[in-house]
C-alpha positions as CSV (number, residue, x, y, z in Angstrom):
1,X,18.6,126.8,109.1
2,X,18.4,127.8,105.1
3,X,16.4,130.8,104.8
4,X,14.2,131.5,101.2
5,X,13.6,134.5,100.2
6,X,11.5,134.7,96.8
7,X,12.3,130.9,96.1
8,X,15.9,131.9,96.0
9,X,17.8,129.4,98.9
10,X,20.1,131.6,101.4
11,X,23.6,129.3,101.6
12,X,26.6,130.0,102.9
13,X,28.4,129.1,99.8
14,X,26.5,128.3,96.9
15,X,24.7,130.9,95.0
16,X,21.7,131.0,92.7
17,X,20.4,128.1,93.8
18,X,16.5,128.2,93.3
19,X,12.6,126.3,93.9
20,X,10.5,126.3,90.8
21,X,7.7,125.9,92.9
22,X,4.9,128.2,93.3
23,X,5.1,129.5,90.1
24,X,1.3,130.4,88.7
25,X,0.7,129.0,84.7
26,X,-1.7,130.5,82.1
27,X,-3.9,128.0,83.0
28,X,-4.3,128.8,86.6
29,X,-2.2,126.1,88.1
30,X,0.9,126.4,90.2
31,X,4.3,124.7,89.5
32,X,5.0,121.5,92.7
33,X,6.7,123.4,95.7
34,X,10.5,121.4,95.7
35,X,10.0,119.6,92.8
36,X,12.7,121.2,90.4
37,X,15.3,122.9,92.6
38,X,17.7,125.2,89.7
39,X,21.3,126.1,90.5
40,X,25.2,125.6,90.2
41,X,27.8,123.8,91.7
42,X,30.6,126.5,92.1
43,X,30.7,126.6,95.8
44,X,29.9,124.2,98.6
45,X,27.0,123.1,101.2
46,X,27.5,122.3,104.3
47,X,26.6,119.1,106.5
48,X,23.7,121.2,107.7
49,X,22.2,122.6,104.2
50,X,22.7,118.9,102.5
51,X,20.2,117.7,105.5
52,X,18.0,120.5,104.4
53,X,18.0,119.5,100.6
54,X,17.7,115.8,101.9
55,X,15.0,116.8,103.7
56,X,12.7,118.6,101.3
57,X,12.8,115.7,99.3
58,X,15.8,116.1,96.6
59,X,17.1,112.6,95.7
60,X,18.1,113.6,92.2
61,X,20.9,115.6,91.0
62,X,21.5,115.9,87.2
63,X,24.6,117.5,85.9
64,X,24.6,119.6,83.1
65,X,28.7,120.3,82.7
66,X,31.7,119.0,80.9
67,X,33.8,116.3,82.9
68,X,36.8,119.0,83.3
69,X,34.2,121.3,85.6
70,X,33.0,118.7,87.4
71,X,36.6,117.6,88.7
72,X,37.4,121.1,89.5
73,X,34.0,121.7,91.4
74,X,32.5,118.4,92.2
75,X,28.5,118.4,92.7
76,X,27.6,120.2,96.3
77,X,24.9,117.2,96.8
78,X,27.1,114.4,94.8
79,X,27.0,111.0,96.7
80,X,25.1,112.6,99.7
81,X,23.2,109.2,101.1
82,X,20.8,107.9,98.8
83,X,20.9,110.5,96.1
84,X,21.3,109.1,92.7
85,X,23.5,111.6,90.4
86,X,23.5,111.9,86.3
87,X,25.7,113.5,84.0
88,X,24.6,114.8,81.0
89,X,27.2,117.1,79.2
90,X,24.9,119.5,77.8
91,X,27.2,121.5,75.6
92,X,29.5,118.6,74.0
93,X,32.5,120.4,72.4
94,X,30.6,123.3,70.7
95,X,31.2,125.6,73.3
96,X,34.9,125.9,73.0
97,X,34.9,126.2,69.1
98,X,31.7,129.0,69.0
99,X,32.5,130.7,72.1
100,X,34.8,134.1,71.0
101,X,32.1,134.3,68.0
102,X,28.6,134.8,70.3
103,X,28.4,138.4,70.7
104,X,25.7,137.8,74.2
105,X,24.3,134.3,75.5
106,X,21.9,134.5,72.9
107,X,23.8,132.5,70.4
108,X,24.7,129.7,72.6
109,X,21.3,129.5,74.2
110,X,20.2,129.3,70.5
111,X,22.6,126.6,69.4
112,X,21.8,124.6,72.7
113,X,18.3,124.3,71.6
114,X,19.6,123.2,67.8
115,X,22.8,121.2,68.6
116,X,22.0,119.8,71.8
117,X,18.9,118.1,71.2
118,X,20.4,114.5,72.2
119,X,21.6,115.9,75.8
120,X,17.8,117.8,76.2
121,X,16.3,114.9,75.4
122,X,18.4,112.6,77.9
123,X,17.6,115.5,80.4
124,X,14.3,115.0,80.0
125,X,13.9,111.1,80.0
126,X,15.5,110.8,83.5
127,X,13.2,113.1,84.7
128,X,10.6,111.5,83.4
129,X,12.3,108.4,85.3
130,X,11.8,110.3,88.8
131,X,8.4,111.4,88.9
132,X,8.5,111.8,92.1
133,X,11.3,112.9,93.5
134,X,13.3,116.2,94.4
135,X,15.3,117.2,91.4
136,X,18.3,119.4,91.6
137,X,19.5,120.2,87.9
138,X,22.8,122.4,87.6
139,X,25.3,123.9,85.8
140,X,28.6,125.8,86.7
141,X,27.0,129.4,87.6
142,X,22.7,127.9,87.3
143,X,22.6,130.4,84.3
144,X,22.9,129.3,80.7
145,X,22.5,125.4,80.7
146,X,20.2,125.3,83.5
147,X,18.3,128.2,82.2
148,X,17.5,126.5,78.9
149,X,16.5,123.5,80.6
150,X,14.3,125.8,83.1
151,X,13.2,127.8,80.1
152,X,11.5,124.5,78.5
153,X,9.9,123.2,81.9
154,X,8.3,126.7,82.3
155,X,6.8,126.9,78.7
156,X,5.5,123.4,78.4
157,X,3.0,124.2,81.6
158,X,1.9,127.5,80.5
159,X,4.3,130.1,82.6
160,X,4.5,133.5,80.8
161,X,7.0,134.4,79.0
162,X,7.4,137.6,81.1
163,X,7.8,135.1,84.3
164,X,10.4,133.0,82.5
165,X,12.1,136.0,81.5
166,X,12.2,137.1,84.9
167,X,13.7,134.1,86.2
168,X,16.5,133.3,84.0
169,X,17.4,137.5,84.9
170,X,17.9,136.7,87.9
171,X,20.8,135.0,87.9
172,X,23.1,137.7,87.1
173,X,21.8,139.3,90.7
174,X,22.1,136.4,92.5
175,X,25.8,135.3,91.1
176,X,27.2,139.1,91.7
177,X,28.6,138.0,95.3
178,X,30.7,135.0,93.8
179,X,34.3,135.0,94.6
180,X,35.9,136.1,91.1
181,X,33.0,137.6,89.8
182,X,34.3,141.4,90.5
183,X,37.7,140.5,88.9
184,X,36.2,139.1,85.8
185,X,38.0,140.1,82.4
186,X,36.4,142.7,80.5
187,X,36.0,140.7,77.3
188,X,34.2,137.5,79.3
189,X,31.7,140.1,81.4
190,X,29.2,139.2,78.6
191,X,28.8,135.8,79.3
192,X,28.1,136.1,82.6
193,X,25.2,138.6,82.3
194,X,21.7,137.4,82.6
195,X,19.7,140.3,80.7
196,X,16.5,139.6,79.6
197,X,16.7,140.1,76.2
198,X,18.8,137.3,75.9
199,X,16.2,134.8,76.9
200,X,13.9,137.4,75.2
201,X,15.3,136.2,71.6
202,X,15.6,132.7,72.3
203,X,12.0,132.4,73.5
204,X,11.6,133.7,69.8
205,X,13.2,131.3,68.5
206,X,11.9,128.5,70.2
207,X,8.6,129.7,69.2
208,X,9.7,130.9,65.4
209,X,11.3,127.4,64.8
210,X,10.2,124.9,67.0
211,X,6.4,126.5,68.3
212,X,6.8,126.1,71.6
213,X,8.4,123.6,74.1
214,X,5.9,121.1,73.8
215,X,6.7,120.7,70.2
216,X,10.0,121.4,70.9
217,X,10.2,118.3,73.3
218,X,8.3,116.1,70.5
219,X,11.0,117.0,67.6
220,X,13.8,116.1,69.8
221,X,11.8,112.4,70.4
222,X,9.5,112.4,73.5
223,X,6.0,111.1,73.0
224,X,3.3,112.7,73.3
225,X,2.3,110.5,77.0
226,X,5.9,111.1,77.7
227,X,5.3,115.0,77.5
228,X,1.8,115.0,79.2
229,X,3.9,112.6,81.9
230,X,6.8,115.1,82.2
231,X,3.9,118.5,82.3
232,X,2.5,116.5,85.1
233,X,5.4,116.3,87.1
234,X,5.9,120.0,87.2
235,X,2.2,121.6,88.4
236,X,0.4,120.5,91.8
């Protein structure tokens, strides 16, 4: 049996997977319990913890990595009965070119939300095609890509920034037991840190630039039903 303890899914060997559910808004409202499941693929489920996803009502998986990480680590849930699966290559090519030059995760996170804006907004649309359903929406280690994506979802309902904060620092904690983490080279430790300052600064410039995911998710080419349709998924 999976075991949750603060939304945070107890698996044998998958880490930092995570419910957005429960989560309480500005407004008063509370994120859909299961609705958007955060987390990575480095690792595996087993027969048993697939049922469980199954179960709770995930029938979605969308794919945030480049092709070369996916054949290394396909996705835990990919092809699991009836589950449809998307790939959207969040990061394109920019990643390799940029990466010795980003002092923290800030500067990715930040050119994510300025360069990627065609991969966000493909994100978006097929959730907006599963209103529904379970999604579970990953990246290698459920930090950086996912956390952007979790970042938006968060803001456009009314979370605190103090809450989203709080999540995306989790990941650093909940990643710590990975195989290889422990024997990590001194000049990559930085990019697998999740300190809050990091999503700190790129809430600012979300805000600073954009004012906020829901005009955030409008520059990038939702409508404005679209974004109402997409808020609506997320709260009870």
């Amino acid at each position: 049996m999976v075991k949750e303890k603060n939304n945070l899914f107890m698996l044998e060997n998958l880490y930092n997977v995570r419910d957005l559910g429960q989560i309480t808004t500005k407004f008063g409202t509370k994120t859909r319990r299961y609705k958007y499941i955060r987390g990575t693929a480095k690792g595996t489920m087993s027969d048993k913890e697939k049922k469980f996803f199954y179960n709770l009502g995930v029938r979605v998986i969308v794919d945030l990595r480049y092709t070369n990480e996916i054949d290394k680590n396909p996705s835990p849930l990919r092809g699991y009965l009836d589950t449809k699966y998307y790939h959207v290559d969040m990061m394109g090519e920019f990643w390799q070119m940029r990466e010795h030059g980003y002092e923290d995760m800030t500067g990715l996170y930040i050119d994510l939300l300025d360069d990627s804006q065609d991969k966000l907004l493909e994100i978006f649309k097929i959730f907006l095609k599963h209103p529904q359903e379970g999604i579970y929406f990953h990246c290698t280690a459920g930090k950086d890509r996912t956390g952007i994506v979790t970042m938006l979802l968060l803001d456009l309902v009314g979370v605190s920034h103090a809450t989203i904060v709080e999540n995306y620092s989790e990941s650093y904690p909940n990643n710590s037991a990975r195989p290889g983490y422990k024997f990590i080279r001194p000049e990559w430790r930085r990019f697998i840190l999740s300190e809050p300052e990091y999503m700190e600064r790129t809430l600012d410039h979300l805000y600073t630039k954009y004012g906020g995911s829901r005009a955030y998710l409008s520059h990038i080419g939702l409508r404005e039903d679209e974004i109402n349709d997409l808020a609506a998924t997320i709260v009870e």
